[in-house]
Residue, then its C-alpha position, 0 to 999 in steps of 0.5 A: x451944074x446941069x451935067x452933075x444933075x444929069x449924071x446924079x440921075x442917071x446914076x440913081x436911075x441905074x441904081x434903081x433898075x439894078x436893084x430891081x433886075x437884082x431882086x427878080x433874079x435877073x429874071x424880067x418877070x415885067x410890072x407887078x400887080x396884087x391879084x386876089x386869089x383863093x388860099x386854103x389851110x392844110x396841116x403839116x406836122x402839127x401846124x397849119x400852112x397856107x397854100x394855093x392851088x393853081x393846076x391839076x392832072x385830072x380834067x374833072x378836077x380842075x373843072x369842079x375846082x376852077x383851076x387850070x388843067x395840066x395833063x403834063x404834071x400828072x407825068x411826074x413822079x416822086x412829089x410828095x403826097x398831100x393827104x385829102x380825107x374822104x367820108x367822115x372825118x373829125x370835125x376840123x379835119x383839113x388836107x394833111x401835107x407830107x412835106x413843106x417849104x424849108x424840108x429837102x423833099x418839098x415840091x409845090x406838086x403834089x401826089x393826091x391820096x385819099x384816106x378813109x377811115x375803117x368801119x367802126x373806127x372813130x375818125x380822129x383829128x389828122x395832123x401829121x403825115x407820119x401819123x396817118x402812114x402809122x393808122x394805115x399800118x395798123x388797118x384803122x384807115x385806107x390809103x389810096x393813091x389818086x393818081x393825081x398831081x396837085x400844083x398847090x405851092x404852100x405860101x405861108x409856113x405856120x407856127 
């Protein structure tokens, strides 16, 4: 009886740990915790997306932002772009996303651009990376590229 025990133990000890080596991916990631961190709101296509931001190719950023400095990710090329509007802006105005978690070209970093809009044009609600590119084309806003890499994972994909 003691053995039969044992074994049942055993075996759901086993189950227990597979099942939890089986959902890490077999990665050890160690025990989990809940942490509190900030999260934001940024457009995509229409829609609000949560995301973090965890680390920054620029010094002074990450310094203004609490965040942690990677010249490193600053060497990639080819992330998506994340849209940051500079001066005045519609009321509501958030960072507008090129891509999102679900899309093939989705990266957690980031190319930073900042978009101005021209002197005399009426800022409107940015919602769209499409629609910023076609205001560029048609001279209503400025585009520059900061030459700065955003890790900033998108967490929640909005409706």
């Amino acid at each position: 009886m003691r053995f039969r025990i044992f074994l049942s133990t055993a075996v759901l000890l086993a189950l227990a740990a597979g099942t939890t080596f089986a959902a890490t991916s077999g990665l050890r990631l160690g025990p989990s915790s809940s942490a509190t961190t900030r999260a934001f709101k940024g457009y995509y296509d229409g829609h609000k997306d949560t995301f973090l931001v965890t680390d920054v190719s620029n010094k002074a950023q990450a310094t203004a932002m609490k965040i942690n400095f990677s010249r490193q990710i600053g060497a990639v090329k080819g992330a998506p772009a994340q849209y940051f509007v500079k001066g005045s802006a519609a009321k509501g105005q958030l960072s507008v996303f090129g891509s999102e978690p679900g899309e093939a070209d989705y990266n957690p970093l980031w190319e930073e651009f900042f978009v101005t809009w021209k002197s005399g044009v009426k800022p409107v609600l940015l919602v769209k990376d499409d629609q910023i590119t076609a205001l560029a084309k048609s001279k209503k806003l400025t585009l520059r590229d900061a030459h700065v890499v955003l890790n900033a994972p998108i967490t929640k994909v909005g409706k």
